[in-house]
DRENTORKOL-3810 file (N, C-alpha, C; in nm, 4 decimals):
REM DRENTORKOL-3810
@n.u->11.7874; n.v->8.0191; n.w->10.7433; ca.u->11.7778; ca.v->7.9647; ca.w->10.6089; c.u->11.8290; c.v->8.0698; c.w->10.5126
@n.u->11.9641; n.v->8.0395; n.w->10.4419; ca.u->11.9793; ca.v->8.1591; ca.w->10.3191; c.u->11.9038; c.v->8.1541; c.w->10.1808
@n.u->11.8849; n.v->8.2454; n.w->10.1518; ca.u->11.8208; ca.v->8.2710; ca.w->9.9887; c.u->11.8389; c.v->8.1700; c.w->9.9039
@n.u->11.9419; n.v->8.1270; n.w->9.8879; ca.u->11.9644; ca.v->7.9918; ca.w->9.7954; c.u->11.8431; c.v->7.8665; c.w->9.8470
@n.u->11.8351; n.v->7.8258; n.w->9.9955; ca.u->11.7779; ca.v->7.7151; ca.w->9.9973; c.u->11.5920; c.v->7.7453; c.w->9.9736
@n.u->11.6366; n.v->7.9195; n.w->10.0452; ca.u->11.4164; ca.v->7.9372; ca.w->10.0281; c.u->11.4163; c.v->7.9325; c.w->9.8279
@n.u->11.5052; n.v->7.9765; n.w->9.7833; ca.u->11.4982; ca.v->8.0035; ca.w->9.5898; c.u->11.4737; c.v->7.8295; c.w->9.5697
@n.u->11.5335; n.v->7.7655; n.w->9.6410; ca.u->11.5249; ca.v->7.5890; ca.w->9.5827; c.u->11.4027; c.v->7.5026; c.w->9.6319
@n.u->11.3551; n.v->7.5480; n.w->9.7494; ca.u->11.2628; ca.v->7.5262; ca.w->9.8205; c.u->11.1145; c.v->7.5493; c.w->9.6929
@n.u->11.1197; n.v->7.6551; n.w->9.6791; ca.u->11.0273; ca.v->7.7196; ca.w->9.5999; c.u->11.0050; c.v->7.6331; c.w->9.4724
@n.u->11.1161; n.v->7.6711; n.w->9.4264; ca.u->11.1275; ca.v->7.5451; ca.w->9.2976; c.u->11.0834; c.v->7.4437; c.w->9.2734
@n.u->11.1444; n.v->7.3772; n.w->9.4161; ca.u->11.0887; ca.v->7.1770; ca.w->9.4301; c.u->10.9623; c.v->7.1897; c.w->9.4442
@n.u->10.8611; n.v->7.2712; n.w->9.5145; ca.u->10.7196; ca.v->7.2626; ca.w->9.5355; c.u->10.6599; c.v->7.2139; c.w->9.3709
@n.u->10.7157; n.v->7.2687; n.w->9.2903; ca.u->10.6827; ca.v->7.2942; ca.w->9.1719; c.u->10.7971; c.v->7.3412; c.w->9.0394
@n.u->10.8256; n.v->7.2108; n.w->9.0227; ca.u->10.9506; ca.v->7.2438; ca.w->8.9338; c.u->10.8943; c.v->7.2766; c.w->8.7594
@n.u->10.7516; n.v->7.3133; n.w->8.7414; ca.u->10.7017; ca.v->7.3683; ca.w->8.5891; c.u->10.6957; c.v->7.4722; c.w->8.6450
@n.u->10.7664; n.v->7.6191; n.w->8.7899; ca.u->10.6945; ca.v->7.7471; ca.w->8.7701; c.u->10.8598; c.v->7.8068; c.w->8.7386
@n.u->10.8507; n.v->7.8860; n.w->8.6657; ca.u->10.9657; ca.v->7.9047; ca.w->8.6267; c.u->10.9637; c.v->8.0516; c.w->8.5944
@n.u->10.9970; n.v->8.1871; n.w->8.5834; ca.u->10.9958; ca.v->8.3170; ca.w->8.5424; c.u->10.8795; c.v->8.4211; c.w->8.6059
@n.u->10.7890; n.v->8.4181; n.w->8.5260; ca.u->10.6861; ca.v->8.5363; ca.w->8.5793; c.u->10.6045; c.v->8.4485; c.w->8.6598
@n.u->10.5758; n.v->8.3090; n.w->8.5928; ca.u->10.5164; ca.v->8.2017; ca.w->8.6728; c.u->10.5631; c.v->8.1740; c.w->8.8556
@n.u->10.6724; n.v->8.1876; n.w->8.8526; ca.u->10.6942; ca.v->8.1771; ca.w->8.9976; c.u->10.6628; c.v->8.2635; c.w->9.0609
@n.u->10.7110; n.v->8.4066; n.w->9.0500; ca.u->10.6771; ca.v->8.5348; ca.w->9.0799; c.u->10.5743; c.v->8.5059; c.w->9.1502
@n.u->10.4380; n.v->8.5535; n.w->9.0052; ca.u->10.3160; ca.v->8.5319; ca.w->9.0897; c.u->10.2367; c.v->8.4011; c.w->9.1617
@n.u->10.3440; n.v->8.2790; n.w->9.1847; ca.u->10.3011; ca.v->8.1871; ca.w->9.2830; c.u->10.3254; c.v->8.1868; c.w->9.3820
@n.u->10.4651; n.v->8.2931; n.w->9.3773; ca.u->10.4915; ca.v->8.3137; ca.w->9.5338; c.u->10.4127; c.v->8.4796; c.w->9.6149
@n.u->10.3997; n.v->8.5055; n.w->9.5210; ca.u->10.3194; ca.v->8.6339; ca.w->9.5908; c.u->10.1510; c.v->8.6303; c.w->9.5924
@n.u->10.1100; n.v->8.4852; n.w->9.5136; ca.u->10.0116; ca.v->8.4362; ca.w->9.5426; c.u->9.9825; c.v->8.4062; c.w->9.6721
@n.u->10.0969; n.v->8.2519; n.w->9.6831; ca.u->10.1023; ca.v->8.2257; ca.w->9.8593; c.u->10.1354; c.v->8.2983; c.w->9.9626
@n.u->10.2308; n.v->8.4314; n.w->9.9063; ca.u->10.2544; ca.v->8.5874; ca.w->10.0754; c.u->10.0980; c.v->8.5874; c.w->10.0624
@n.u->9.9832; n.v->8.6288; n.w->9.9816; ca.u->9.9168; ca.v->8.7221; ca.w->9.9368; c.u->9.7743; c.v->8.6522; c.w->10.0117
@n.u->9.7785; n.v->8.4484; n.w->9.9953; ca.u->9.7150; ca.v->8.4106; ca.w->10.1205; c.u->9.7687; c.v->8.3491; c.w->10.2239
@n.u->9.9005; n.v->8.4320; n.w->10.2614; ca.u->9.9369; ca.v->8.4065; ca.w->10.4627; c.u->9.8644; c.v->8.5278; c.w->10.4869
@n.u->9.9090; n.v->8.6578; n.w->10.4195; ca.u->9.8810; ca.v->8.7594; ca.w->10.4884; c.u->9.7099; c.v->8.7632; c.w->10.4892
@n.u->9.6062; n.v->8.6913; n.w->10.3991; ca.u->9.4757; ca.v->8.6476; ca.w->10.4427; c.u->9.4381; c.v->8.5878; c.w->10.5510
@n.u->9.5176; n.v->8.4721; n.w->10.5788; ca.u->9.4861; ca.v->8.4148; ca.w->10.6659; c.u->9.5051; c.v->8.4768; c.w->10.8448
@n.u->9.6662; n.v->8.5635; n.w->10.7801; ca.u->9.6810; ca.v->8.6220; ca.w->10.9573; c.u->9.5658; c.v->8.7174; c.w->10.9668
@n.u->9.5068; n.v->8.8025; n.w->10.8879; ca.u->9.4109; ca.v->8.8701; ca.w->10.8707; c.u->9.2957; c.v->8.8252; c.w->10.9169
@n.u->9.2374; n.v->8.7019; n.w->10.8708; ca.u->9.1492; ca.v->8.6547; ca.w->10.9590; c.u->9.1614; c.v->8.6249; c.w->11.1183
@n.u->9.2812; n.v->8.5656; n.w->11.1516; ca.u->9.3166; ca.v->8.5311; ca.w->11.2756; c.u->9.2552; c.v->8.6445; c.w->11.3208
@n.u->9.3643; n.v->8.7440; n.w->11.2707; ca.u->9.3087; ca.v->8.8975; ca.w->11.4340; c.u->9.1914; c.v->8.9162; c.w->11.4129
@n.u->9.1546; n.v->8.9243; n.w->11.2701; ca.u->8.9731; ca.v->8.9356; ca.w->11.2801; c.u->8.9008; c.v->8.8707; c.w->11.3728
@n.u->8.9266; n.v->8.7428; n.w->11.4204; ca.u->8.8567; ca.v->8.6746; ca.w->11.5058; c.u->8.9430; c.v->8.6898; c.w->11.6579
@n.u->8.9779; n.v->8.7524; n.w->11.6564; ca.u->9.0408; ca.v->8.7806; ca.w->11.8067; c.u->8.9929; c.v->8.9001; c.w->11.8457
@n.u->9.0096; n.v->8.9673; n.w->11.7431; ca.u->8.9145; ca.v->9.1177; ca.w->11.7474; c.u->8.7920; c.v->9.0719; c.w->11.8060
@n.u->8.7444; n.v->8.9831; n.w->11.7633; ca.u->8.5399; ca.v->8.9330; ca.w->11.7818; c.u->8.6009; c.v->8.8570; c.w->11.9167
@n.u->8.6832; n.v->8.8172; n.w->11.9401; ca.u->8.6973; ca.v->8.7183; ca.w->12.1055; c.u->8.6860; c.v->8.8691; c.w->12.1918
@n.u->8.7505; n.v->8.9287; n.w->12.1550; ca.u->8.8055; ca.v->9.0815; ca.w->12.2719; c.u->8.6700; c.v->9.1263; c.w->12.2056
@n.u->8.5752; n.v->9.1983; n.w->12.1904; ca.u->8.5112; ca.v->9.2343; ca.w->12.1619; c.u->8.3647; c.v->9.1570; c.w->12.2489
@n.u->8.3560; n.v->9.0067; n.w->12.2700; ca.u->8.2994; ca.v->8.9598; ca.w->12.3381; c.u->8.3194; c.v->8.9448; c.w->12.4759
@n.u->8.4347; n.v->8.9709; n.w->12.4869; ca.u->8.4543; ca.v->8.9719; ca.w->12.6088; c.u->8.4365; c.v->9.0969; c.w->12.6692
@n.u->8.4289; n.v->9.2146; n.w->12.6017; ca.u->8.4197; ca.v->9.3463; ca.w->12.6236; c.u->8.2752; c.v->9.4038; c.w->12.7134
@n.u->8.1673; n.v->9.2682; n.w->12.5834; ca.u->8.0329; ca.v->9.3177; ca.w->12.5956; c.u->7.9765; c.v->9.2299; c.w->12.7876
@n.u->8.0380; n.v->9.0684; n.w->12.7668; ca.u->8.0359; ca.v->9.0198; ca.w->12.8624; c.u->8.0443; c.v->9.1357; c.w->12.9907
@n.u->8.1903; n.v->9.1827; n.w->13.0228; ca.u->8.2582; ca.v->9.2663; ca.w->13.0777; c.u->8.1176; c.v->9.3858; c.w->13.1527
@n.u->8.0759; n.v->9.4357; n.w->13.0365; ca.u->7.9926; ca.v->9.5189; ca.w->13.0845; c.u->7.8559; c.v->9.5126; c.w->13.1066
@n.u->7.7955; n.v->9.3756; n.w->13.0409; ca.u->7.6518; ca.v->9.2810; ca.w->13.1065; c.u->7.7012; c.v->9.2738; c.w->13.2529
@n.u->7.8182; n.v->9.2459; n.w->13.3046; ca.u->7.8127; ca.v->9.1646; ca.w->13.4662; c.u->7.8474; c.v->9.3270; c.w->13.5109
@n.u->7.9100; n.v->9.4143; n.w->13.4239; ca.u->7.8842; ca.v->9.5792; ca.w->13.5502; c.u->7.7784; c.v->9.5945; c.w->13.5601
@n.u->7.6531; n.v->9.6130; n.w->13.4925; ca.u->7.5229; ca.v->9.6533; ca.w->13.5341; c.u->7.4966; c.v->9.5496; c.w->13.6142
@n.u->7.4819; n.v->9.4345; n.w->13.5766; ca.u->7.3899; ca.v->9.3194; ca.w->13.7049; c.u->7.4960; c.v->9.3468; c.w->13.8385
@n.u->7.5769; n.v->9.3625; n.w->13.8525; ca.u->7.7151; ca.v->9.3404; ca.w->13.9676; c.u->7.7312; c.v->9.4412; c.w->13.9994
@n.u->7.6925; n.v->9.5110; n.w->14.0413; ca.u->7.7590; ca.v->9.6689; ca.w->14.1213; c.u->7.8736; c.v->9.6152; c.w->14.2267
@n.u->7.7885; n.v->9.5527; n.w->14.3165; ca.u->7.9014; ca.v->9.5414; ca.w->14.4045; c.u->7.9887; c.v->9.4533; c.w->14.3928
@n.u->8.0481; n.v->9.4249; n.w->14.2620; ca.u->8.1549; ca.v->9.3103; ca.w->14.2614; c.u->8.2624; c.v->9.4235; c.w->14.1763
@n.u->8.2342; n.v->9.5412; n.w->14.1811; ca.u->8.3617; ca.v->9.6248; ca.w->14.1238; c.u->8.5091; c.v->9.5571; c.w->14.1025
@n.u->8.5618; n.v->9.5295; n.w->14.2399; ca.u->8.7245; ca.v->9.4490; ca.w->14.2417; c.u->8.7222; c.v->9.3666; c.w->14.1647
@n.u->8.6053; n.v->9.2748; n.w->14.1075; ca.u->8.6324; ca.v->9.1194; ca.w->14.0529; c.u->8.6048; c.v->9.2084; c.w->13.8907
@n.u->8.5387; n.v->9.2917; n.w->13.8500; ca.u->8.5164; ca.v->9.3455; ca.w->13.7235; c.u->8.6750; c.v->9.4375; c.w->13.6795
@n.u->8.7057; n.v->9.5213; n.w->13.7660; ca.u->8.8317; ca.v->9.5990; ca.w->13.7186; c.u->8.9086; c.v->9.4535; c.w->13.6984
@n.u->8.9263; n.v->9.3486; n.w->13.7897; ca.u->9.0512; ca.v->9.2563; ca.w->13.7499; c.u->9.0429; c.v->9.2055; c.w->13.6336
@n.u->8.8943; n.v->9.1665; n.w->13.6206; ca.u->8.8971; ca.v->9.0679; ca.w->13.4387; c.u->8.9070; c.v->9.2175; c.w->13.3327
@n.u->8.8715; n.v->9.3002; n.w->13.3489; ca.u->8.9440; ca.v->9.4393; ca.w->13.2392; c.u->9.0599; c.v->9.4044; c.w->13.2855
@n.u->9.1202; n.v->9.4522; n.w->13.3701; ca.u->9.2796; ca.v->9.4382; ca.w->13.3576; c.u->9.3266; c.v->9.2770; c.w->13.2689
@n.u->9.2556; n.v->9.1955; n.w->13.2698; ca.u->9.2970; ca.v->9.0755; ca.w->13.2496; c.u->9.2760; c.v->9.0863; c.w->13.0604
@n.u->9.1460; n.v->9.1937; n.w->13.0276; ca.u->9.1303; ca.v->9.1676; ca.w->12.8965; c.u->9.2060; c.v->9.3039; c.w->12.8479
@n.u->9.3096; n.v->9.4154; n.w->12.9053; ca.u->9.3427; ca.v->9.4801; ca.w->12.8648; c.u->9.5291; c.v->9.4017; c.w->12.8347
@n.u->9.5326; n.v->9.3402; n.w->12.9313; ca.u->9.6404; ca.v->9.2797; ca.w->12.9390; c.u->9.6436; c.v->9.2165; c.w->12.8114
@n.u->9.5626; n.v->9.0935; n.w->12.7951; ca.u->9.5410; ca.v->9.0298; ca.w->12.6508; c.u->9.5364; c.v->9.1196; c.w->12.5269
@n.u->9.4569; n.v->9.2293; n.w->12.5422; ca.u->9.4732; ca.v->9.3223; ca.w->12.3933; c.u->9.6158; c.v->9.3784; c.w->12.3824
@n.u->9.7000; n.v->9.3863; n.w->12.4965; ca.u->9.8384; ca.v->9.4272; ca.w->12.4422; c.u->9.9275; c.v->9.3184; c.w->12.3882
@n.u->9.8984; n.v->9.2085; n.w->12.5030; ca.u->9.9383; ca.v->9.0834; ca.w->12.4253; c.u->9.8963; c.v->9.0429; c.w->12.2403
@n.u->9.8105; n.v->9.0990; n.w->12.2389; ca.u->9.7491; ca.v->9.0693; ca.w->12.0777; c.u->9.8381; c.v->9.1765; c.w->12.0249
@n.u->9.8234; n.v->9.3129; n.w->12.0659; ca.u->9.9302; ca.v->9.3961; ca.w->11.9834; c.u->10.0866; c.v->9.3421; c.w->12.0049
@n.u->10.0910; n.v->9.3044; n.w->12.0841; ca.u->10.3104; ca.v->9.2753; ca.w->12.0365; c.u->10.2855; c.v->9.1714; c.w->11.9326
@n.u->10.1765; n.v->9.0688; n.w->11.9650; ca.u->10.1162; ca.v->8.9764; ca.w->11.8626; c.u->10.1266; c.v->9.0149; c.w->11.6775
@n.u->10.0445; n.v->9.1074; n.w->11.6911; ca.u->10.0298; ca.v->9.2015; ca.w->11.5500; c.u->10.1516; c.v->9.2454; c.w->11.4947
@n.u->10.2446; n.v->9.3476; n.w->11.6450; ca.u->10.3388; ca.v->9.3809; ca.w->11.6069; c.u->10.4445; c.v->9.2930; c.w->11.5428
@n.u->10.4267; n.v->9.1581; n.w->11.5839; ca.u->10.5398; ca.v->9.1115; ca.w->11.5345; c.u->10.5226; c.v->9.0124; c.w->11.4387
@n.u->10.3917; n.v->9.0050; n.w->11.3825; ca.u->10.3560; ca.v->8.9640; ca.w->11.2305; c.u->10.3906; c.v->9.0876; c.w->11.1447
@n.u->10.3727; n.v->9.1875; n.w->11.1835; ca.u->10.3959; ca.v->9.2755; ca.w->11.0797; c.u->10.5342; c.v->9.3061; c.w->11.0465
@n.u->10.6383; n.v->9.2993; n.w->11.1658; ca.u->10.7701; ca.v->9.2695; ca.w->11.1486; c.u->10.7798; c.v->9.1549; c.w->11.0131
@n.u->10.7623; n.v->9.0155; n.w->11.0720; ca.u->10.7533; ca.v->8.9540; ca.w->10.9606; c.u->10.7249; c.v->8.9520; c.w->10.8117
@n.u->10.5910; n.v->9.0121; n.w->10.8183; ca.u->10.5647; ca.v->9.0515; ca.w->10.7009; c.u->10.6320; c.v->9.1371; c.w->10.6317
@n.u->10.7185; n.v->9.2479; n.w->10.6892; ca.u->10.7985; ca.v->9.3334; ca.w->10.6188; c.u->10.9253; c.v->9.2459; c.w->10.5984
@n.u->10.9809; n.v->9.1513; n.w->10.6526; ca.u->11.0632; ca.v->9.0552; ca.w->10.6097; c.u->11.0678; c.v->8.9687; c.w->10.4883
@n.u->10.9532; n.v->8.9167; n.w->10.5384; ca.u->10.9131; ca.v->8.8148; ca.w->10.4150; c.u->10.8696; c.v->8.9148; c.w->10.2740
@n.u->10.8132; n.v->9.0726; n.w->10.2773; ca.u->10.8208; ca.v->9.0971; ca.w->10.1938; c.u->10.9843; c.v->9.1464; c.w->10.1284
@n.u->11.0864; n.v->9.1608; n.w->10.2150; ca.u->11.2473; ca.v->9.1757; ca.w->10.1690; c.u->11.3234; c.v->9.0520; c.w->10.0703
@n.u->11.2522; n.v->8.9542; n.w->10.1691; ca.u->11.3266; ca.v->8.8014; ca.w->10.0623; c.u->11.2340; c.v->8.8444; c.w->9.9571
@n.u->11.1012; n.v->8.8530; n.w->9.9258; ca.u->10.9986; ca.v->8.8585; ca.w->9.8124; c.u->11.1076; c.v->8.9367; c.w->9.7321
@n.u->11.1414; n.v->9.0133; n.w->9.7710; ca.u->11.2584; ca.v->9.1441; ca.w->9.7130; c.u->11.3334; c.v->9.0840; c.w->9.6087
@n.u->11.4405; n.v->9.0075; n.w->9.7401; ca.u->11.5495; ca.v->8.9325; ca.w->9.7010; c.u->11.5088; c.v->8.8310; c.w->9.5915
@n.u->11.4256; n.v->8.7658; n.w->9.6025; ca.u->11.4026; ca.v->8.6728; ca.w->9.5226; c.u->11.3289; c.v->8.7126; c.w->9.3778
@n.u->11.2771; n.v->8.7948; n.w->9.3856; ca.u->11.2267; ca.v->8.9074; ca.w->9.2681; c.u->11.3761; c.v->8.9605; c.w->9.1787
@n.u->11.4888; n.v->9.0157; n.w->9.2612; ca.u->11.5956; ca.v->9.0511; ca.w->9.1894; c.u->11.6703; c.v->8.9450; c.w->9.0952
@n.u->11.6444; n.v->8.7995; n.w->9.2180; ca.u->11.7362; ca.v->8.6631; ca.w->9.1616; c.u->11.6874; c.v->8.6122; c.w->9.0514
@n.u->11.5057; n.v->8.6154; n.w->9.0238; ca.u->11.4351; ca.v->8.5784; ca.w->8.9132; c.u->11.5228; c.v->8.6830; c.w->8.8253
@n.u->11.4965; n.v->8.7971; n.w->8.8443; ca.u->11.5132; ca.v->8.8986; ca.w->8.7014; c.u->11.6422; c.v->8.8834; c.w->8.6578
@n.u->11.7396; n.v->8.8602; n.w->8.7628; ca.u->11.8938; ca.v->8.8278; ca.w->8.7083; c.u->11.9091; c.v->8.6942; c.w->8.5973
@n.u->11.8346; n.v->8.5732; n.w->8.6725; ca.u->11.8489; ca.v->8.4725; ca.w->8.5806; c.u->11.7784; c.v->8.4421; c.w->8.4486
@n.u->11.6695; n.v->8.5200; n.w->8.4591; ca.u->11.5728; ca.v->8.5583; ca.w->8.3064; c.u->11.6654; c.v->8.5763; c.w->8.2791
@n.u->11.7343; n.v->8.7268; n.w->8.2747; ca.u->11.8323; ca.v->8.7797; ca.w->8.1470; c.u->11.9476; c.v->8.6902; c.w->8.1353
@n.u->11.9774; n.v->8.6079; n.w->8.2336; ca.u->12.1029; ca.v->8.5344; ca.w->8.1914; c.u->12.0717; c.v->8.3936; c.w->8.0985
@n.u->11.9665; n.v->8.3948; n.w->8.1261; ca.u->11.8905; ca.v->8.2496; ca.w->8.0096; c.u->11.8312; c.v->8.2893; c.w->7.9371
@n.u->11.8604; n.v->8.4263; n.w->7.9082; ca.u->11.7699; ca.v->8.5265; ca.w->7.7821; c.u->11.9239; c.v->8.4838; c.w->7.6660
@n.u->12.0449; n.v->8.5563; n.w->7.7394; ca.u->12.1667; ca.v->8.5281; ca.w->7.6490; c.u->12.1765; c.v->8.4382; c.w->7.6347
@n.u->12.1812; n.v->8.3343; n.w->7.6997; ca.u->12.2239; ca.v->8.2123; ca.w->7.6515; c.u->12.1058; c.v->8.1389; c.w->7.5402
@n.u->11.9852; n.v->8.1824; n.w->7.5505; ca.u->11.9250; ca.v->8.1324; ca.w->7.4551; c.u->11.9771; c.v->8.1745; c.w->7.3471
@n.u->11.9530; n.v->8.3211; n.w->7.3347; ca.u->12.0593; ca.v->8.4006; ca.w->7.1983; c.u->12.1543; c.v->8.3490; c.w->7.1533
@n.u->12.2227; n.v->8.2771; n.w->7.1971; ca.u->12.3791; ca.v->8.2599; ca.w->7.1924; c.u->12.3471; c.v->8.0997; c.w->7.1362
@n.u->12.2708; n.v->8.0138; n.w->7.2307; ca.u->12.2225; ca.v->7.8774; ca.w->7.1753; c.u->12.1627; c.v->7.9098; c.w->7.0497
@n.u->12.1224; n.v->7.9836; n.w->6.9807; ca.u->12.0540; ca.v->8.0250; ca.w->6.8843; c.u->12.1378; c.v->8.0217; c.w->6.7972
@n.u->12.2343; n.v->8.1372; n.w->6.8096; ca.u->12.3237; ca.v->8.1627; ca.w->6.7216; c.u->12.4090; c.v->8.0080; c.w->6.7122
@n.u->12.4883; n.v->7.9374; n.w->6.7699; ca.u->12.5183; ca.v->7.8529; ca.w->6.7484; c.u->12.4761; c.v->7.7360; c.w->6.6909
@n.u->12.2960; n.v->7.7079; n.w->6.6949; ca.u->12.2431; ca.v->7.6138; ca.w->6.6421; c.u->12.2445; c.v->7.6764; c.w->6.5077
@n.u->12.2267; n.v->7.7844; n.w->6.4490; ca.u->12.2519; ca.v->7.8303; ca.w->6.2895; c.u->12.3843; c.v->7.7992; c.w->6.2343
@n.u->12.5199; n.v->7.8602; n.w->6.3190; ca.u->12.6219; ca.v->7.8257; ca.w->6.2943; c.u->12.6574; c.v->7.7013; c.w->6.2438
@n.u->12.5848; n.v->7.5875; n.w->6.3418; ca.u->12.6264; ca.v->7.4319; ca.w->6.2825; c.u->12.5233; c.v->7.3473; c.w->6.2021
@n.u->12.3934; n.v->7.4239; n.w->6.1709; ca.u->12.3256; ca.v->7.4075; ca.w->6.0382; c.u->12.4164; c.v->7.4871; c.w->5.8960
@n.u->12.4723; n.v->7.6003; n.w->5.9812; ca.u->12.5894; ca.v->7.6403; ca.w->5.8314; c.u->12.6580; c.v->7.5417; c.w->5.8109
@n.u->12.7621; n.v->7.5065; n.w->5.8874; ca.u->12.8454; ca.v->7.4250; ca.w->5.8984; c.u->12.8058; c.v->7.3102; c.w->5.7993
@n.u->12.6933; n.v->7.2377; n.w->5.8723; ca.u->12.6446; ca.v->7.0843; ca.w->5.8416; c.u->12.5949; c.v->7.0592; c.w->5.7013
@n.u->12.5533; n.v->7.2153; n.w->5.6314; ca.u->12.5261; ca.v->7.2249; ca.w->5.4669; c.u->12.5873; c.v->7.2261; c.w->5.3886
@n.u->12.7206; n.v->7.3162; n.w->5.4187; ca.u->12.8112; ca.v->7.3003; ca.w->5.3750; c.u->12.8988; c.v->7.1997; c.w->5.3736
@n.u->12.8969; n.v->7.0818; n.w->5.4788; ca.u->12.9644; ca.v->6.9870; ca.w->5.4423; c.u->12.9147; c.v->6.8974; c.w->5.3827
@n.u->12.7397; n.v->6.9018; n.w->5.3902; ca.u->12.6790; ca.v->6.7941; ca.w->5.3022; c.u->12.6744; c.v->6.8412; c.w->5.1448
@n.u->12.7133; n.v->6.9541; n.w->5.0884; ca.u->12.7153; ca.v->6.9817; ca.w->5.0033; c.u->12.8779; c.v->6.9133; c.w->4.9226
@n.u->12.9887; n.v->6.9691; n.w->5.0140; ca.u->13.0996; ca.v->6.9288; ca.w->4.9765; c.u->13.1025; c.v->6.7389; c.w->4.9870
@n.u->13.0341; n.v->6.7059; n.w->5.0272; ca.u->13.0059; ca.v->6.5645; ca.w->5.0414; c.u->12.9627; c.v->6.4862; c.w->4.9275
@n.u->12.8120; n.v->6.5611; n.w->4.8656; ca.u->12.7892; ca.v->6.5428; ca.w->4.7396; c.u->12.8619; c.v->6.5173; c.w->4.6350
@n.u->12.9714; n.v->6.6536; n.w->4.6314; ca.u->13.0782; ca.v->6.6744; ca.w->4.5200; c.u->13.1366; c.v->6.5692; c.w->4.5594
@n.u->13.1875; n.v->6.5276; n.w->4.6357; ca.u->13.2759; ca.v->6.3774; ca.w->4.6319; c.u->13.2053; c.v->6.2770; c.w->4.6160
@n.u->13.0955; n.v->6.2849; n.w->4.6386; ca.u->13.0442; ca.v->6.1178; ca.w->4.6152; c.u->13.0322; c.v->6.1302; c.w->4.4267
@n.u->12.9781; n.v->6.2634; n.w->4.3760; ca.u->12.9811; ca.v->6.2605; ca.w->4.1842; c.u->13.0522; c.v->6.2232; c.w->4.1536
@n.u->13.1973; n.v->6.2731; n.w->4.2163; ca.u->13.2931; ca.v->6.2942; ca.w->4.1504; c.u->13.4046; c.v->6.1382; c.w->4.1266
@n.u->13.4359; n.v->6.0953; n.w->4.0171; ca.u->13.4806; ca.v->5.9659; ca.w->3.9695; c.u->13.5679; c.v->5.8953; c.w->4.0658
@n.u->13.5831; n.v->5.8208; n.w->4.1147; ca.u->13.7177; ca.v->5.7745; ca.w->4.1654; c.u->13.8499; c.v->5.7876; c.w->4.0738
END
């Protein structure tokens, strides 16, 4: 997906957020993914963590089932690395998604100032043709006084 369609994307959700307003709606919504993945591992943390305690309730009752205890550790060490490439590669993401945040932070600030001039400029021109429009209603006057 290039920058243009995530910048339009954004937009259509909500076509009244417009300048600083978008900004902080979109770093609202990074601000709860990265909550939510946060919770995820939080609760995976508490799965591995239960399974940890499990793990070592059945070593004391189980002496002699050693082979069947090292395999489920191996099985829950296996899973905690699986959770880290897991992590690892949200956090990849997240350093991504904070780059477009970037990009799209630069594209806001470019088009502020470019609809900053043009307001200026619409400005100046709406005075220009109130000059204009007085002056001709003035010269208008003089012809309608003035006798045939």
């Amino acid at each position: 997906m290039n920058d243009d369609n995530i910048t339009n994307r954004l937009t259509e959700d909500d076509g009244s957020l417009t300048g600083d307003a978008l900004l902080h709606a979109v770093r609202r919504d990074m601000l709860d993914l990265f909550k939510a993945l946060n919770h995820k591992v939080e609760a995976l943390d508490t799965r591995v963590e239960a399974l940890d305690a499990k793990v070592e309730a059945r070593l004391r009752d189980t002496t002699p089932m050693w082979e069947v205890v090292v395999s489920r550790l191996d099985n829950v060490i296996a899973e905690q690395q699986n959770h880290g490439r897991r992590l690892d590669a949200i956090e990849g993401e997240q350093r991504k998604q904070g780059a477009h945040l970037d990009v799209i932070e630069g594209e806001i600030r470019l088009l502020r100032s470019r609809n900053e001039r043009m307001i200026g400029q619409l400005s100046h021109d709406v005075i220009d043709v109130r000059a204009a429009q007085h002056d001709l209603e003035g010269r208008l006057e003089k012809l309608e006084k003035t006798p045939a």
